[in-house]
N, C-alpha and C positions, 0 to 999 in steps of 0.2 A: 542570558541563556535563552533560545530557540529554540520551541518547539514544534514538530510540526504537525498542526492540530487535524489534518487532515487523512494522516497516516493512520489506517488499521495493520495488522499483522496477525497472521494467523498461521503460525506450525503446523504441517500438513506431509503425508506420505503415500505413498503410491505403489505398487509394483514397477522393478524395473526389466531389464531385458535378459537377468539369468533369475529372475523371478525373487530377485530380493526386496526388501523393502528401500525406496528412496526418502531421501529427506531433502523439503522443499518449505518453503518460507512464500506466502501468499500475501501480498503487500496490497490493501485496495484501501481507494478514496473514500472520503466521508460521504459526498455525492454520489449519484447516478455513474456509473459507469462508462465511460466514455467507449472503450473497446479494452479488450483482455489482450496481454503481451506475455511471450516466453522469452525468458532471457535463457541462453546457453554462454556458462563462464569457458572461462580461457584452459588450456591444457596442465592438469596438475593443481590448477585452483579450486574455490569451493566457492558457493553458492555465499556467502560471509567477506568477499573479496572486495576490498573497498572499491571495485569499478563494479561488480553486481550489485552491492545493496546501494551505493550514490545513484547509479544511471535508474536505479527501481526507485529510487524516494524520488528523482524529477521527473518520472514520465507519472509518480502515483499523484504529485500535486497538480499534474495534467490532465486527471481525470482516470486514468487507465489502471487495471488493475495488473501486476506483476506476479507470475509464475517465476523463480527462480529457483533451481535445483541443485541436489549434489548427486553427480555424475554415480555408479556402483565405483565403488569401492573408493569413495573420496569424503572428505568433510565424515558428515554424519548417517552418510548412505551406507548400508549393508554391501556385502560381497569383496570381492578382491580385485583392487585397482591393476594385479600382474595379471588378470586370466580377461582384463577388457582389448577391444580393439575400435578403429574407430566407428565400426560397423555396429560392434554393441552399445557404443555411443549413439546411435539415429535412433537404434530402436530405444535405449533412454528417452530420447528425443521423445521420439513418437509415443512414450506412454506417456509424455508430460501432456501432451496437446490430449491425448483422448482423455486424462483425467479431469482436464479444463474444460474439455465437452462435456463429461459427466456432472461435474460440480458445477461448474458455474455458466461457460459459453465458450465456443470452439477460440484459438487465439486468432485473431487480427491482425497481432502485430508481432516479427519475430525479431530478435534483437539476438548476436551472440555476438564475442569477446575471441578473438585471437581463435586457435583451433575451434571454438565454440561457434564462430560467425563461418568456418568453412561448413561444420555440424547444420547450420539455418540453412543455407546457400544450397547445402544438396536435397534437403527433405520439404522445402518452401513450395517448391511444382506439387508435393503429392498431396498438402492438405489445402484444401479449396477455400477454406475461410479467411486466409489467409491474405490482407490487402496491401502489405507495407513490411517490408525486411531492410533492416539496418546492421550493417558488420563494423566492429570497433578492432584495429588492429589485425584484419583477419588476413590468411595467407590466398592466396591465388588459387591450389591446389593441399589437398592435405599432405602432399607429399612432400610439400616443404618442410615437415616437421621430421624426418628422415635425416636432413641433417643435423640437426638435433641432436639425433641419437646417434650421428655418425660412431660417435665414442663409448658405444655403449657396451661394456663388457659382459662376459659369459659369468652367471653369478654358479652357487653352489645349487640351486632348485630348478634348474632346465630353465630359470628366466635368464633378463640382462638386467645387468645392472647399469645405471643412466643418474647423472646428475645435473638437472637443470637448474641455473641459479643457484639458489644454498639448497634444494633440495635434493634428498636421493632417493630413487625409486628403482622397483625391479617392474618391469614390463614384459608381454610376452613377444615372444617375436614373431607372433600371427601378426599384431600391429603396426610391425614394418612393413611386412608385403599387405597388408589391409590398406594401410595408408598408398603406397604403391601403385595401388589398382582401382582409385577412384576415377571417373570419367565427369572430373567437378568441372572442367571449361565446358563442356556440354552443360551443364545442366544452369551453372550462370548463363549462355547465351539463351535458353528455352526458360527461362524464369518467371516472364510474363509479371512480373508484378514492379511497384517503383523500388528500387533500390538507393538507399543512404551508404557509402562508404565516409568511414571516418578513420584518418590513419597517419602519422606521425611521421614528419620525415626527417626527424632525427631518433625513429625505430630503432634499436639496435638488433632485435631477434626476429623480426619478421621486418625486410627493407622496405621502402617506398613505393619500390618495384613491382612487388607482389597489389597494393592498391591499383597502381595504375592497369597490371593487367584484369583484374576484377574487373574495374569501371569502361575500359577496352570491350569486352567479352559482354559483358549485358549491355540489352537494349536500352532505349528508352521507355519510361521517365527514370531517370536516373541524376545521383547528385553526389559531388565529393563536396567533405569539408575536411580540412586541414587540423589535426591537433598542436601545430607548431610544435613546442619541444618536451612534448609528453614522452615522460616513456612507455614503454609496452606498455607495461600491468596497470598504467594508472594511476602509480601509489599517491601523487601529488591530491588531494581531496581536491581543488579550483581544478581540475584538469577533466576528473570523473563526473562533476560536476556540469561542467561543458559538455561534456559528450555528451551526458543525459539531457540537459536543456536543449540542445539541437536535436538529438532524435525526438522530442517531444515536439518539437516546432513544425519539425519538418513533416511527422509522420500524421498532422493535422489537418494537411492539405489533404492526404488520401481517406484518411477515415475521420469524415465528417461524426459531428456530436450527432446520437439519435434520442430519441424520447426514451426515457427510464420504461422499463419493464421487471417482471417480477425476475426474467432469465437470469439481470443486468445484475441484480442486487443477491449480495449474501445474505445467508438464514435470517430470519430477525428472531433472536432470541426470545425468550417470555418473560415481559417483565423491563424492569430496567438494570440492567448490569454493568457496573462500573470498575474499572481494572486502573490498576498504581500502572506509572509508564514506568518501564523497565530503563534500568542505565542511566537512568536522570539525578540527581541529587535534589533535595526537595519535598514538594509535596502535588505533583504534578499528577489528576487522574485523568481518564478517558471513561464518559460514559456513553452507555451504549441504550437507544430505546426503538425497537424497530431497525429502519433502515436511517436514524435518525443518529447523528454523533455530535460530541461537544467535547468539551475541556473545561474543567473545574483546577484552579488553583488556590494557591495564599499571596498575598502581595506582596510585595517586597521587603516592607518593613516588618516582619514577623516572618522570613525565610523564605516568601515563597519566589518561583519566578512571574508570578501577573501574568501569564500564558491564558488567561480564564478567570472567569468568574468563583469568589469566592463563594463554596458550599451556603451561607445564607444568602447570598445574592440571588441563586438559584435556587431557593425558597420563597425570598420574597417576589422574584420574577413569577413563579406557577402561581402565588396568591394573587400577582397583579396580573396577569394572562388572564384569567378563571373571573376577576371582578368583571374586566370589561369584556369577556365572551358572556358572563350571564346577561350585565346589563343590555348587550347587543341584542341575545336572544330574544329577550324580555318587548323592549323597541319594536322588534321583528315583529311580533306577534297580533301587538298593539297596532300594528300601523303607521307604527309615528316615524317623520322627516328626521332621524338621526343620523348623524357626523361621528368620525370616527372622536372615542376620547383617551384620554392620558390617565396613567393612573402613576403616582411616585411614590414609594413605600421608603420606609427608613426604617431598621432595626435599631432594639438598644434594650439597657438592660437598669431596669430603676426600682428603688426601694421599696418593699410591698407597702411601705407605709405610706408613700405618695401615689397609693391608685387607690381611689375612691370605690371603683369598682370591683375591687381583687377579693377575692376569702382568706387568701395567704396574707396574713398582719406579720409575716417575719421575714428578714433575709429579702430577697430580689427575685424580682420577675420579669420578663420579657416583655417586654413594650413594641408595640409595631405601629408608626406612624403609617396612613393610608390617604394619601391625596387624591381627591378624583377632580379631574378637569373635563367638564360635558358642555356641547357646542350652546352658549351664551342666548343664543335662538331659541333655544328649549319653552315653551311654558313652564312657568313655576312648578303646577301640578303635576306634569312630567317629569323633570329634574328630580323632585323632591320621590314620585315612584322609584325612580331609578336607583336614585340611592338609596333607598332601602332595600328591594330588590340586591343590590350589591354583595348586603348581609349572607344571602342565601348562595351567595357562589360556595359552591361545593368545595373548592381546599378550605375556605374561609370555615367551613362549618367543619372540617377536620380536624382542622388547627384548633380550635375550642372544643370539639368535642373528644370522650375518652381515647385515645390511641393502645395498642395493643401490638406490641411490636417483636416479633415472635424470631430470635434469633436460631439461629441451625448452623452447624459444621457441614465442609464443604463433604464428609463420608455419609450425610445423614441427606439432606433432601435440598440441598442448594440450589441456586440458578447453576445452570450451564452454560458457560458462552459458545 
């Protein structure tokens, strides 16, 4: 089993264009922020579509943090998927990017999926932050999706009714003359930004043809790449997989890595908070300190998957941090020529009768071997400060001293993540 230790996730919502609430899934790296991306999913999909959350999980271990949404009235968004058109689709759009302005930093990078990649394609000119757009599947014009719905019959509610794939939907018929009356060749050739097309030419619902006229119609810098015999939706995982690792590759050239800033990074929480990873089997957690993230596991042979360090590892690692930042300090202060040193720790668990120094004469207590390795060069009378000095490292004097560990419900006064 695989994890990937570098995945945050965060559940998030927004107003959308008939002032509903949206639902949107916020994917960002463990690191600095490379640049912020809006994915727009394909027609009738949701934000949960194995081409939206694969192409977000390889552009998030690329550094970038992923906006991916549910369209009004789809997945988990509020309103009614029959009263959209693709016009209330932009302005979806466009509250994703201003809520990415507001939260975190305007997007960089826009990425959309079949109809979702014509949605980038026409609103990419109007936000400015904007450095690098990449369309998967996407059509030429929205009006290719017109025949679509060629078949779309007169239902009982003033809608039509439309079945794409296994699915059936009622739509309004503003969305055929919406779709109709876009001027999208205009606005790819005035794009002004680099463009990635990725596109299948064994497609069966949006042809080859529709790529070639895209990458026709935009300027340069401009790039195709080939999905060979993907289908539309993606469904193959190696397929979605691909896409996301080329628009990551590619989209690297234009938005160069910049220095971490406070803008870059999400809230840091108070405290340290640690959360079970969802969907896994195990004992797999993520914790969270500042803008600082890890993974803690169990090894193998007691269930876990080894994704991490075992919970005392990361005990004994802050007791061994803590020896050699005191000792360092210590050095510091003194003056003295010190080298970096080692510290090796071992847990274990032995009879109160075999420690000479314990109060507890019953049952077992915790033993912690402490190795310290200090540069050989030392003078004796240094060496020998040092390690005493060591004593005084602050977790070391926790660990022995009283603890007080004050549990709470998450209704009463918990961490918040």
């Amino acid at each position: 089993m695989r994890i990937e230790a570098e995945l945050q996730r965060r559940q998030v919502a927004f107003l959308g264009s008939s002032g509903s609430d949206l639902a949107g899934t916020l994917d960002l790296p463990a690191g600095p922020v490379r640049a912020v991306a809006l994915f727009a999913h394909c027609f009738t999909c949701d934000r949960t579509s194995r081409a939206a959350s694969r192409v977000a999980r390889a552009l998030t271990r690329a550094g970038y943090a992923v906006l991916r949404f549910d369209f009004t009235g789809l997945g988990d968004s509020d309103g009614s998927f029959a009263e959209t058109t693709f016009s209330t689709n932009l302005e979806d759009l466009r509250a994703a990017a201003r809520w990415l302005a507001d939260e975190l930093e305007p997007p960089r990078l826009l990425v959309g999926h079949s109809l979702g990649g014509a949605a980038v394609l026409a609103i990419a000119g109007e936000l400015k932050s904007v450095g690098a757009v990449a369309v998967i599947g996407a059509p030429s014009t929205p009006a290719h999706l017109t025949r679509l719905l060629s078949g779309a019959e007169p239902a009982p509610d003033g809608h039509l009714a439309v079945t794409i794939g296994a699915r059936s939907l009622h739509i309004s018929p503003d969305l055929v003359r919406d779709l109709s009356a876009r001027p999208q060749r205009e606005r790819i050739s005035a794009l002004g930004r680099p463009l990635l097309v990725l596109h299948s030419p064994r497609d069966a619902v949006v042809g080859i043809g529709e790529a070639r006229a895209i990458f026709d119609t935009a300027r340069h810098p401009k790039s195709f790449v080939t999905l060979d015999d993907a289908d539309h939706l993606l469904l193959r995982a190696e397929d979605a997989d691909y896409a996301g690792s080329m628009i990551a590759t590619w989209a690297g050239r234009y938005l160069p890595v910049r220095p971490a800033s406070p803008s870059t990074a999400p809230a840091a929480p108070s405290g340290v908070v640690v959360d079970e990873i969802d969907d896994l089997e195990g004992y797999a957690h993520r914790a969270r300190a500042g803008r600082h993230t890890w993974l803690l596991d169990e090894p193998l042979d007691v269930g876990g998957a080894d994704t991490g360090p075992a919970p005392y590892d990361v005990l004994l690692s802050a007791l061994g941090a803590c020896t050699s930042m005191t000792m360092r300090m210590y050095a510091r202060r003194k003056g003295w020529d010190y080298r970096p040193s080692r510290v090796t720790l071992r847990h274990g668990r032995i009879h109160a009768s075999d420690c000479e120094t314990c109060e507890t004469t019953s049952g077992h207590v915790d033993r912690v071997h402490r190795h310290i390795e200090l540069d050989p060069s030392l003078p004796e009378d240094q060496r020998a400060a040092l390690l005493s000095i060591a004593d005084r490292c602050p977790v070391h004097r926790t660990l022995l001293g009283e603890i007080d560990i004050v549990t709470t419900h998450a209704s009463d006064h918990a961490l918040t993540p």
